[in-house]
C-alpha positions as a Markdown table, in Angstrom:
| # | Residue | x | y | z |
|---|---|---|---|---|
| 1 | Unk | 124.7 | 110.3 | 114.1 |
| 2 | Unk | 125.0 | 112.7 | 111.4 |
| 3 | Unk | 121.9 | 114.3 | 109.6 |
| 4 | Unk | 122.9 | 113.2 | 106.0 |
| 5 | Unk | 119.1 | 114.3 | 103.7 |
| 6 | Unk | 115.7 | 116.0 | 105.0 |
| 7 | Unk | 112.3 | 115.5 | 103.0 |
| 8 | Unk | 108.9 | 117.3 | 103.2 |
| 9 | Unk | 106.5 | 115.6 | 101.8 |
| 10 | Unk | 103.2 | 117.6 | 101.1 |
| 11 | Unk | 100.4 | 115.2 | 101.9 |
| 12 | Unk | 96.9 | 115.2 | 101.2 |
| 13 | Unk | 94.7 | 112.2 | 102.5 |
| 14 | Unk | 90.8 | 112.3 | 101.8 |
| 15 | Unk | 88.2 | 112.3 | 105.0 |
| 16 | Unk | 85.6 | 109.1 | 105.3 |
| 17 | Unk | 83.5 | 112.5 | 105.4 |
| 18 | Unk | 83.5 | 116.3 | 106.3 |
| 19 | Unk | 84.1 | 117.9 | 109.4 |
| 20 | Unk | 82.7 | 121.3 | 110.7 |
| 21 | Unk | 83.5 | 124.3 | 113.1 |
| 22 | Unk | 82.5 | 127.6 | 112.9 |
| 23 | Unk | 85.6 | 128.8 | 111.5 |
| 24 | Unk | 86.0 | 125.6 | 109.2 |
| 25 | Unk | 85.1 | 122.7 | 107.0 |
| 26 | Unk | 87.6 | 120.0 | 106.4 |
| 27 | Unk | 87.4 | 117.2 | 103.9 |
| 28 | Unk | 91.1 | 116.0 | 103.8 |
| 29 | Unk | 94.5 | 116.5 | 105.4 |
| 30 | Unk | 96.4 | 119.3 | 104.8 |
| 31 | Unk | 100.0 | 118.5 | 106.0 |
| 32 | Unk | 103.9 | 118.1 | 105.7 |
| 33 | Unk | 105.3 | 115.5 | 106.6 |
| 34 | Unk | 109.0 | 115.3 | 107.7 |
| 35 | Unk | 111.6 | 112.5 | 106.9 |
| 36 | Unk | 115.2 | 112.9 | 108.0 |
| 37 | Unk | 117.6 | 110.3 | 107.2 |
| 38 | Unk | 121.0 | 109.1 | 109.0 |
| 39 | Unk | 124.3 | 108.7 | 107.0 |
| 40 | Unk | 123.4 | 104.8 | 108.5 |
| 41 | Unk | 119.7 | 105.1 | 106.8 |
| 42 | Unk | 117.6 | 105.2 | 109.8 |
| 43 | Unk | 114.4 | 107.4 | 109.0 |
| 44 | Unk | 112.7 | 110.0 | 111.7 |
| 45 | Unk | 109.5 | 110.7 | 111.1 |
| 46 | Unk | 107.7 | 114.6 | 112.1 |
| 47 | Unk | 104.6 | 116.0 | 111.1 |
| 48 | Unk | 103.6 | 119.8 | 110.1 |
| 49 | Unk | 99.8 | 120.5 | 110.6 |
| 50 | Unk | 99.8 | 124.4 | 110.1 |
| 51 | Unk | 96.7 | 126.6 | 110.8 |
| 52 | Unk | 96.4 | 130.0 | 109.7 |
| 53 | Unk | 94.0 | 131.1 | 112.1 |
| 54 | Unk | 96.1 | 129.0 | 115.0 |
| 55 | Unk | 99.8 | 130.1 | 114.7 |
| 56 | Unk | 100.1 | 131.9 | 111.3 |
| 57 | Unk | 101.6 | 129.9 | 109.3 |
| 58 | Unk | 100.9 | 127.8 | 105.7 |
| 59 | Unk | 101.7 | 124.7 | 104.0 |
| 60 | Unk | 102.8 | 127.6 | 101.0 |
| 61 | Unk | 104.9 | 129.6 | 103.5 |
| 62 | Unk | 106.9 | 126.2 | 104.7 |
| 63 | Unk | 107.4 | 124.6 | 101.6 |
| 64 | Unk | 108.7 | 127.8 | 99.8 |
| 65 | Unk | 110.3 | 129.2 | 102.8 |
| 66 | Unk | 110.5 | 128.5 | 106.2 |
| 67 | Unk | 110.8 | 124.4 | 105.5 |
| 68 | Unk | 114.0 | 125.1 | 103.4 |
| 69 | Unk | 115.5 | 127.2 | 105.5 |
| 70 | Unk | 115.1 | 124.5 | 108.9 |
| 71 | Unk | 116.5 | 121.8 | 106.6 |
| 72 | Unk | 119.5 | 124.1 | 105.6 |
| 73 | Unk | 120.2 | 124.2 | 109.1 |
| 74 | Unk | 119.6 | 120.5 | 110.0 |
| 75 | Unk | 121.6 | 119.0 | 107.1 |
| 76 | Unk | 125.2 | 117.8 | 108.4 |
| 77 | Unk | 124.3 | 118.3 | 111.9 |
| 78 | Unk | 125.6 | 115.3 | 114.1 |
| 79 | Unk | 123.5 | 114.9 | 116.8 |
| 80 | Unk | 125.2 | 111.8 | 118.4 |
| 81 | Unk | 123.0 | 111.4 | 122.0 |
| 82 | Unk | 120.0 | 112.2 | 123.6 |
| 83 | Unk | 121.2 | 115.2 | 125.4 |
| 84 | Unk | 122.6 | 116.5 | 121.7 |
| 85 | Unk | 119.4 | 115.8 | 120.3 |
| 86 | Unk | 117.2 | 117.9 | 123.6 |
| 87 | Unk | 119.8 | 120.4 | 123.0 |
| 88 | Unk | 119.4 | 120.9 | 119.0 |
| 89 | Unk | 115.6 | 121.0 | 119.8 |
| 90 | Unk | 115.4 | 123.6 | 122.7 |
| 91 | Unk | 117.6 | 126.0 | 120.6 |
| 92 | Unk | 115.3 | 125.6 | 117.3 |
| 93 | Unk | 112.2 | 126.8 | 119.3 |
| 94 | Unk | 111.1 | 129.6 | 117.2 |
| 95 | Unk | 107.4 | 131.3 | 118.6 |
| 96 | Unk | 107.0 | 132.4 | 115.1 |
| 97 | Unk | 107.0 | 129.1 | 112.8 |
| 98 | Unk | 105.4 | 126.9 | 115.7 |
| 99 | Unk | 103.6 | 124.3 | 113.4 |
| 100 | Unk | 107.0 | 123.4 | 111.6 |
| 101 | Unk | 109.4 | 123.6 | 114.4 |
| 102 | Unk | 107.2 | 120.8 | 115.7 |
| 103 | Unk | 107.4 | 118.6 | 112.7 |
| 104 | Unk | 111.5 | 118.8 | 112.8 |
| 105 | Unk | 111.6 | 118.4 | 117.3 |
| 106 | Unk | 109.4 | 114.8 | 116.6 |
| 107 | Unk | 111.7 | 113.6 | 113.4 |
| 108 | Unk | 114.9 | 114.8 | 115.0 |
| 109 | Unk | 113.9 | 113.4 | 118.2 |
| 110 | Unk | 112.4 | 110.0 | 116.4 |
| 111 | Unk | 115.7 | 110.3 | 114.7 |
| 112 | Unk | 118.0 | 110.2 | 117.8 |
| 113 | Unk | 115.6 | 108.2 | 119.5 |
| 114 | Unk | 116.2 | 104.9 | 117.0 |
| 115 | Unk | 119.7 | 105.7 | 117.1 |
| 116 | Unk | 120.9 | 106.3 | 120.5 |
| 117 | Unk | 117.5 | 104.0 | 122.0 |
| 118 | Unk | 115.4 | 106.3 | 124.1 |
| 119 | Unk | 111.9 | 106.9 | 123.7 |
| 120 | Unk | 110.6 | 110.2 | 123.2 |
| 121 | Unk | 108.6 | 109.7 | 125.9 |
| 122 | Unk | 111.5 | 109.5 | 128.5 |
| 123 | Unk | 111.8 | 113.7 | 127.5 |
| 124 | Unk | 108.5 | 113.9 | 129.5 |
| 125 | Unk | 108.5 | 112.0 | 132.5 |
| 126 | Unk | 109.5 | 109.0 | 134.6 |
| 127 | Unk | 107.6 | 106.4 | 133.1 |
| 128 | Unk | 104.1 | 106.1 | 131.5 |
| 129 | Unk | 100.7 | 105.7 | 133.0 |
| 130 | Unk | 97.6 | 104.3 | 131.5 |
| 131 | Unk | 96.5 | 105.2 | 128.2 |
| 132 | Unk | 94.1 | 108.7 | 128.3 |
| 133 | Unk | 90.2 | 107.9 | 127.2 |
| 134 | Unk | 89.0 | 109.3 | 124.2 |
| 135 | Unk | 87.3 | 112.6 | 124.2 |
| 136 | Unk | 84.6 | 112.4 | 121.8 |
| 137 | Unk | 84.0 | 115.9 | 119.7 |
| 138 | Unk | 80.5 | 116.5 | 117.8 |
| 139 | Unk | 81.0 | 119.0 | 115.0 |
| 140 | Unk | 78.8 | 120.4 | 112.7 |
| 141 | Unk | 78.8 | 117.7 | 110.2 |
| 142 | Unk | 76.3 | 116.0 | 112.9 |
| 143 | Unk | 73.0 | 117.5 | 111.6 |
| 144 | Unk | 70.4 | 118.6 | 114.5 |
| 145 | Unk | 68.3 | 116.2 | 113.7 |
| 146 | Unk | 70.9 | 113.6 | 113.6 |
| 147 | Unk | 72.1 | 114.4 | 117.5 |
| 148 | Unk | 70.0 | 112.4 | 119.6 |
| 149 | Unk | 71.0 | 108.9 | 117.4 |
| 150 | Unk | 74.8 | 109.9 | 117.5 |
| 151 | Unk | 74.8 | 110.7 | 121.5 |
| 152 | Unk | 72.9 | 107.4 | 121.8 |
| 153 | Unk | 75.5 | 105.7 | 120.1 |
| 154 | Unk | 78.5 | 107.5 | 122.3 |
| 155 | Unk | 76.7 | 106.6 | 125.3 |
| 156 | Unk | 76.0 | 103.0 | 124.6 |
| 157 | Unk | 79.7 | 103.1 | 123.7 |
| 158 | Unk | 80.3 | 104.1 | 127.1 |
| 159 | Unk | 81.9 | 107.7 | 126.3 |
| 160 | Unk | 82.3 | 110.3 | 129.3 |
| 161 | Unk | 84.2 | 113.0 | 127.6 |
| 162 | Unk | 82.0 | 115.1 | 125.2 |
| 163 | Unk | 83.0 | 118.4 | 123.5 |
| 164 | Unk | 80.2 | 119.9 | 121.0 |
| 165 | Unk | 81.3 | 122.5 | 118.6 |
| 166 | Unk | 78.6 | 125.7 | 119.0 |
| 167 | Unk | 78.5 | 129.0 | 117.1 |
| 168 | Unk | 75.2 | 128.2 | 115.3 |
| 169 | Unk | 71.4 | 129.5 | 115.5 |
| 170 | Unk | 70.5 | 126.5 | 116.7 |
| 171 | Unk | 73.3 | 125.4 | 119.3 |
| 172 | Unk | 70.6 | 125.7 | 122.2 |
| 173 | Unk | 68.5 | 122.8 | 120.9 |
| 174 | Unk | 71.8 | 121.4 | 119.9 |
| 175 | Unk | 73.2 | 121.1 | 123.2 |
| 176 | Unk | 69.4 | 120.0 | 125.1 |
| 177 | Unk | 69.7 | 117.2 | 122.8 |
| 178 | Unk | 73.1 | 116.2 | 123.8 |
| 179 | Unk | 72.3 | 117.1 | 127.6 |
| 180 | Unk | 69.6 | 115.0 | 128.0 |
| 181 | Unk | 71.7 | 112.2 | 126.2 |
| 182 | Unk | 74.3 | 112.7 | 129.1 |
| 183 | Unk | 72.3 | 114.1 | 131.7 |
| 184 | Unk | 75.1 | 113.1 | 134.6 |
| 185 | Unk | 77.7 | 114.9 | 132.2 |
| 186 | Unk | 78.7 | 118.6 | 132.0 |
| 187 | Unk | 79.4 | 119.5 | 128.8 |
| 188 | Unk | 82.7 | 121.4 | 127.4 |
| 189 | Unk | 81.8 | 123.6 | 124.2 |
| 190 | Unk | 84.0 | 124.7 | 121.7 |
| 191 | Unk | 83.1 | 128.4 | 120.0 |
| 192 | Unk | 86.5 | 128.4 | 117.7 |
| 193 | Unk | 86.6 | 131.9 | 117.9 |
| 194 | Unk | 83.4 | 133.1 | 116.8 |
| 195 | Unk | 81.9 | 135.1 | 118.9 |
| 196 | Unk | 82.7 | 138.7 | 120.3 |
| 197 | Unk | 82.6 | 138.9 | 123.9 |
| 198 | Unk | 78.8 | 140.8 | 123.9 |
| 199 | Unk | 77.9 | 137.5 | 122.0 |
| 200 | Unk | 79.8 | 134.7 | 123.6 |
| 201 | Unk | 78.1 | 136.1 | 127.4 |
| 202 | Unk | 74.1 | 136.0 | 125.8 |
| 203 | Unk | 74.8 | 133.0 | 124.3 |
| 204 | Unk | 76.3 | 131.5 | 126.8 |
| 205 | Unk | 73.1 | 132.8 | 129.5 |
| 206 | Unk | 71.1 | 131.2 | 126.9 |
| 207 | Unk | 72.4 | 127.6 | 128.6 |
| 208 | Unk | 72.1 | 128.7 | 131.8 |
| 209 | Unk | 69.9 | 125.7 | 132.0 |
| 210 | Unk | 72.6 | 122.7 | 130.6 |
| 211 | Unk | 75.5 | 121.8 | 132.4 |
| 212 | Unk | 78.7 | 123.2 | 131.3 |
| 213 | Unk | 82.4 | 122.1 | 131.6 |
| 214 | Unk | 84.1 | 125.0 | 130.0 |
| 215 | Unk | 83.7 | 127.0 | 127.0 |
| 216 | Unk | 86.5 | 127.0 | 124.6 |
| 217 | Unk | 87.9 | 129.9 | 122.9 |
| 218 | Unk | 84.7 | 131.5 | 123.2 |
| 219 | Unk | 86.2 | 134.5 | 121.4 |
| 220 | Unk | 89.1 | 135.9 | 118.8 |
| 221 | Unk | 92.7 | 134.6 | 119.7 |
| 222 | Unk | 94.2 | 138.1 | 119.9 |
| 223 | Unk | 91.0 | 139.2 | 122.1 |
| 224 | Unk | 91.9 | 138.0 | 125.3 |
| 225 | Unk | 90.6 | 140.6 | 127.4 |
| 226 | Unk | 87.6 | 139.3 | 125.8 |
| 227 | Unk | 88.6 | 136.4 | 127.3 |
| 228 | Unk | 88.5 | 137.5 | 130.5 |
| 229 | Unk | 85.4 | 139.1 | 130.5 |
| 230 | Unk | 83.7 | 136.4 | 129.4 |
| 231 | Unk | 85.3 | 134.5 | 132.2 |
| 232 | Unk | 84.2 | 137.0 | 134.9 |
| 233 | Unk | 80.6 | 137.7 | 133.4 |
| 234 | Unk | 80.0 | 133.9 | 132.6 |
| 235 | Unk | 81.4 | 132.5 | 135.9 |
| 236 | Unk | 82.2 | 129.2 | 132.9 |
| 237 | Unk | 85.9 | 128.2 | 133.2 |
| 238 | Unk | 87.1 | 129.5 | 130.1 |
| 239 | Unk | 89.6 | 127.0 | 127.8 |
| 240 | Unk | 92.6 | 129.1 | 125.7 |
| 241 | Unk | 92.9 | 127.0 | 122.2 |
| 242 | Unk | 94.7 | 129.2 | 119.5 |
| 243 | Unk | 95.1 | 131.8 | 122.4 |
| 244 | Unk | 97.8 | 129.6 | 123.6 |
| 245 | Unk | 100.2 | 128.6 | 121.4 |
| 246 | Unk | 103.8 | 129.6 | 122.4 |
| 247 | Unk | 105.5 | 130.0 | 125.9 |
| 248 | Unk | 105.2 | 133.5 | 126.3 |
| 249 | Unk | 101.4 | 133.1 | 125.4 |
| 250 | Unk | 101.0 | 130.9 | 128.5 |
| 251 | Unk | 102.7 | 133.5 | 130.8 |
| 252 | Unk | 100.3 | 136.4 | 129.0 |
| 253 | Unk | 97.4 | 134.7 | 130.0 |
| 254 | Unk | 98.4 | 133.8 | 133.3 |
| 255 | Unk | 99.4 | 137.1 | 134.0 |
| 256 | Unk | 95.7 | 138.5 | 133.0 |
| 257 | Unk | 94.3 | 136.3 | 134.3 |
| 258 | Unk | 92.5 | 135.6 | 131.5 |
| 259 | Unk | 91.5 | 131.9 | 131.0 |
| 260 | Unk | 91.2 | 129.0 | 133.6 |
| 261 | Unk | 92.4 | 125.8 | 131.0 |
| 262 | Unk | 94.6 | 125.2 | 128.4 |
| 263 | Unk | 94.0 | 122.9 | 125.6 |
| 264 | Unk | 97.6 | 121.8 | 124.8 |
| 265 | Unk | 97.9 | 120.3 | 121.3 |
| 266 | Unk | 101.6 | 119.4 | 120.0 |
| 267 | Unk | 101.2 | 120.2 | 116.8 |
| 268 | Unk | 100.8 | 124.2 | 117.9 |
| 269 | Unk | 102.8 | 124.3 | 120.8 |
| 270 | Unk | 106.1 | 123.6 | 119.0 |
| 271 | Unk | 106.4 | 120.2 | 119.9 |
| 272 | Unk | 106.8 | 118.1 | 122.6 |
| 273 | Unk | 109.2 | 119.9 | 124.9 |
| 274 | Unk | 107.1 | 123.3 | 124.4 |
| 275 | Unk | 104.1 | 121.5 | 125.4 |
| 276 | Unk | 105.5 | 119.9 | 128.8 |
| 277 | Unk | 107.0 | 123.6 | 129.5 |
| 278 | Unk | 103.6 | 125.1 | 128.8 |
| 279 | Unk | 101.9 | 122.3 | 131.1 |
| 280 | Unk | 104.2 | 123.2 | 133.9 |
| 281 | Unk | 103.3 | 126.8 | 133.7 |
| 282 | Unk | 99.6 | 126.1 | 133.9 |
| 283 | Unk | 99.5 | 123.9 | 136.9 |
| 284 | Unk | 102.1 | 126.3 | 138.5 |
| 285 | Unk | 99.6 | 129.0 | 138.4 |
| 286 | Unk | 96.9 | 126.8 | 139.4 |
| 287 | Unk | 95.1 | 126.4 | 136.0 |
| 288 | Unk | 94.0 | 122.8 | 134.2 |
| 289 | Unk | 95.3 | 121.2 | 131.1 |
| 290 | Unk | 93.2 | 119.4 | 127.8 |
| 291 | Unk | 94.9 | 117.5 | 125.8 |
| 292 | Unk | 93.8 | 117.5 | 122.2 |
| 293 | Unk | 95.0 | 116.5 | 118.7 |
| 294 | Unk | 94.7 | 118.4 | 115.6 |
| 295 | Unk | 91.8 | 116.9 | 112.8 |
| 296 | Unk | 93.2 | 115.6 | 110.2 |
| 297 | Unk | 96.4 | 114.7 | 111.6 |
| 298 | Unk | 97.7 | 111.3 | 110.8 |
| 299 | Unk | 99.5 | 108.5 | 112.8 |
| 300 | Unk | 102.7 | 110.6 | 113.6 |
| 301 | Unk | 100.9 | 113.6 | 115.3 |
| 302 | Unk | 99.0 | 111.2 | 117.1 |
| 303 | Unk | 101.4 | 109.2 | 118.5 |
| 304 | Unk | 103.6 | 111.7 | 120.0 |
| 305 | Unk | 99.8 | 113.0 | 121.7 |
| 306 | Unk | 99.3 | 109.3 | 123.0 |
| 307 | Unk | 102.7 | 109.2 | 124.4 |
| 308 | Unk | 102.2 | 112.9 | 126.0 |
| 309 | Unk | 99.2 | 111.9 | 127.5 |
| 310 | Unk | 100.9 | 108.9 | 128.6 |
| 311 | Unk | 104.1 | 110.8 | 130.3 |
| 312 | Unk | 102.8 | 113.8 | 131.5 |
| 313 | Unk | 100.5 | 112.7 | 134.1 |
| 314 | Unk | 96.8 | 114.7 | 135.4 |
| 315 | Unk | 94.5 | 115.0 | 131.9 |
| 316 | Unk | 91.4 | 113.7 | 131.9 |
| 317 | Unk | 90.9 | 112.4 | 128.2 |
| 318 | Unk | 92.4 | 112.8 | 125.0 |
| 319 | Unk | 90.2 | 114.9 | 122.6 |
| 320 | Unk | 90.3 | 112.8 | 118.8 |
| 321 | Unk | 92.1 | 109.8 | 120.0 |
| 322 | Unk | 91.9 | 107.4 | 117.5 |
| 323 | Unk | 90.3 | 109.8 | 114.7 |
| 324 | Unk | 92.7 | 108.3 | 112.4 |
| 325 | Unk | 90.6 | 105.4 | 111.9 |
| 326 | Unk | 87.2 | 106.7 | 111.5 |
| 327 | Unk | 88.2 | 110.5 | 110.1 |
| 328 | Unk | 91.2 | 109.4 | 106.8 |
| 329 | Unk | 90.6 | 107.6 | 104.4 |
| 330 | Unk | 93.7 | 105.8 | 105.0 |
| 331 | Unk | 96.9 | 106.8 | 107.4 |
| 332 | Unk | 100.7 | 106.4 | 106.8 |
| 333 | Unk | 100.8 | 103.1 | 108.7 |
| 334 | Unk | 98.7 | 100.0 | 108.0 |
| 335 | Unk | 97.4 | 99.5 | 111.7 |
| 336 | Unk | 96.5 | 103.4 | 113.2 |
| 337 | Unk | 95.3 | 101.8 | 116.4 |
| 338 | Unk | 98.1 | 99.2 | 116.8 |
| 339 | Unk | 100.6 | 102.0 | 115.9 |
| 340 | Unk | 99.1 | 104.2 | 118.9 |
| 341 | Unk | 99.0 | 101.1 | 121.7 |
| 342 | Unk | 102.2 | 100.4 | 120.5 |
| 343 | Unk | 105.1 | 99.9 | 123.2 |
| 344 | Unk | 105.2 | 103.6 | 125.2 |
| 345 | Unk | 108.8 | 103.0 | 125.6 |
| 346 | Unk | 110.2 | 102.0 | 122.3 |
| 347 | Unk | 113.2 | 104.1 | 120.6 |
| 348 | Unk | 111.7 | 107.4 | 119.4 |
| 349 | Unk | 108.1 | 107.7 | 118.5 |
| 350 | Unk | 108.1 | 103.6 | 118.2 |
| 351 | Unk | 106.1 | 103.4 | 115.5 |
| 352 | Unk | 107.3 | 103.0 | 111.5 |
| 353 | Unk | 105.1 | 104.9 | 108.6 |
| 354 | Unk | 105.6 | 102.8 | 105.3 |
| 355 | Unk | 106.8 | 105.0 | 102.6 |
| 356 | Unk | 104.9 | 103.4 | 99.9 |
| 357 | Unk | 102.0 | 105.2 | 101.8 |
| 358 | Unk | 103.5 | 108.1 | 102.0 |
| 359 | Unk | 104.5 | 108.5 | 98.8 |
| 360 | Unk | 101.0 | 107.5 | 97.6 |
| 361 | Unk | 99.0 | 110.4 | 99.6 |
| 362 | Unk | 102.3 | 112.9 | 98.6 |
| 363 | Unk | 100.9 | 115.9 | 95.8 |
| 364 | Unk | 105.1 | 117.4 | 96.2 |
| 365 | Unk | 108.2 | 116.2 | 97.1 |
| 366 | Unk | 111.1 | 118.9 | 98.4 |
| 367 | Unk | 114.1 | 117.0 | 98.9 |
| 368 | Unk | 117.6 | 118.1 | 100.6 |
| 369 | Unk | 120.8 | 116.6 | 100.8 |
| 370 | Unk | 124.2 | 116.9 | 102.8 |
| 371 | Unk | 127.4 | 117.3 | 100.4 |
């Protein structure tokens, strides 16, 4: 299989309606989508979500530079079996352009998968489980006086996994509300960052009273001695989210001792064979895993989380499963929720986005070809 043209196709897709973190407010996707071709004219599909504020890069930076450059690379390569394609991937990992290096692992991997027929999951483990539950996050686009109606309606839905973004004046009366919606649940809060470490431990002794899971990235990615002390102080199991984004971030942490879970998302990790190492290291040293997805992410993104989830075995829930249908406007395949329950061992990702969608939610083309 020879890698004959690579596309990125800039995509912007509308939200239903906002969503809200401290750090953020998101009305649309923001992403780059991946399309390599065969010299047969099979497609492989990836997906580039980049965050700033998570692993430093932009949608400018990879469409002027870094995207260009990976395609100038991939072009011509012949990556003619699975074990070519693992190869091609393990050597591309790059701890500095995380977000894209994931987009190009799922397409090359979707690539070879259709080709040589293997799933992507098969990278991960012996066969897949159950699909995860889906973890249910309540942002700031739920007003206060709106949270007692949406729990009710998560409850009678018969969700057990609820993470509530905090970082606001009001997150104590916040988080009663939601409490005494699930009063058998212990919550897991999400602080994006916000807080120093003085902050994060009095507002966290301020819900001394509610239940708590875990507090997530209670304070700045770079601050993880803040970390740490908020881990000690608090005695909450402290969650690393943009703390924890490459390998050797995994073995910091660990080393410090600085955090008790990982939330592992694909989409910062560098894809899915990053992920699985990053896993390993975590329950080697005795800490738990979240898995998560990345909002606005469409059906590509979300299928390779569906399938991790699905190989990799001992998370509790997938946080955003199924946001697709509830979050965008519309999605790059017709049927979001087919395309995710679709067969977990089908050649590559096993789903097929429909390029008249993509083409329609597409503000640039870049286009590169093999001569």
């Amino acid at each position: 299989m020879r890698i004959e043209s690579a596309t990125l196709h800039h995509v912007h897709i509308p939200f239903k309606g906002p969503f809200q973190h401290s750090r953020q407010s998101r009305a649309y996707s923001d992403a780059i989508v991946v399309v390599l071709r065969s010299e047969e004219g099979v497609q492989g599909f990836g997906e580039v979500v980049p965050r700033s504020y998570v692993t430093g890069e932009s949608v400018a930076d990879i469409l002027e530079t870094s995207g260009p450059t990976m395609i100038d690379r991939l072009l011509g390569t012949e990556l003619g079996s699975r074990d070519a394609a693992e190869e091609w991937c393990r050597r591309s990992l790059d701890p500095d352009h995380l977000a894209l290096v994931s987009g190009f692992e799922l397409a090359v991997l979707d690539l070879a998968g259709k080709t040589c027929r293997f799933g992507v999951g098969e990278l991960l483990g012996s066969g897949p489980g159950p699909g995860l539950p889906r973890g249910v996050v309540i942002g700031f686009e739920i007003d206060t006086d709106r949270v007692s109606k949406h729990c009710a309606v998560l409850r009678l839905s018969g969700h057990n996994h609820i993470k509530v973004k905090v970082g606001r004046p009001d997150d104590v009366e916040r988080l009663e509300l939601v409490a005494g919606a699930f009063p058998d649940l212990p919550l897991r809060l999400d602080a994006n960052g916000v807080w120093s470490p003085s902050e994060a431990i009095a507002a966290l002794r301020l819900l001394a009273h509610i239940p708590i899971a875990s507090i997530e990235q209670p304070v700045g990615k770079h601050d993880l001695k803040g970390l740490k002390t908020v881990r000690s102080e608090t005695g909450i199991p402290v969650m690393a989210d943009e703390s924890v984004c490459s390998v050797e971030d995994a073995e910091r942490l660990i080393e410090m001792g600085a955090a008790d879970i990982f939330n592992v998302r694909i989409g910062k990790h560098g894809g899915v064979l990053a992920s699985s190492r990053i896993v390993a290291l975590a329950r080697e040293a005795g800490l738990s895993c979240n898995l998560g997805t990345l909002v606005g992410e469409t059906a590509i993104l979300s299928r390779a989380a569906e399938l991790f989830g699905r190989f990799v075995p001992g998370f509790e829930c997938l946080d955003g499963k199924g946001q697709n249908g509830f979050l965008l406007v519309r999605d790059l395949v017709s049927d979001p929720a087919a395309a995710q329950s679709a067969d977990p061992k089908a050649p590559g990702l096993g789903i097929e986005v429909e390029n008249t969608l993509l083409k329609a939610v597409s503000v640039s083309i870049f286009e590169g070809c093999s001569h």
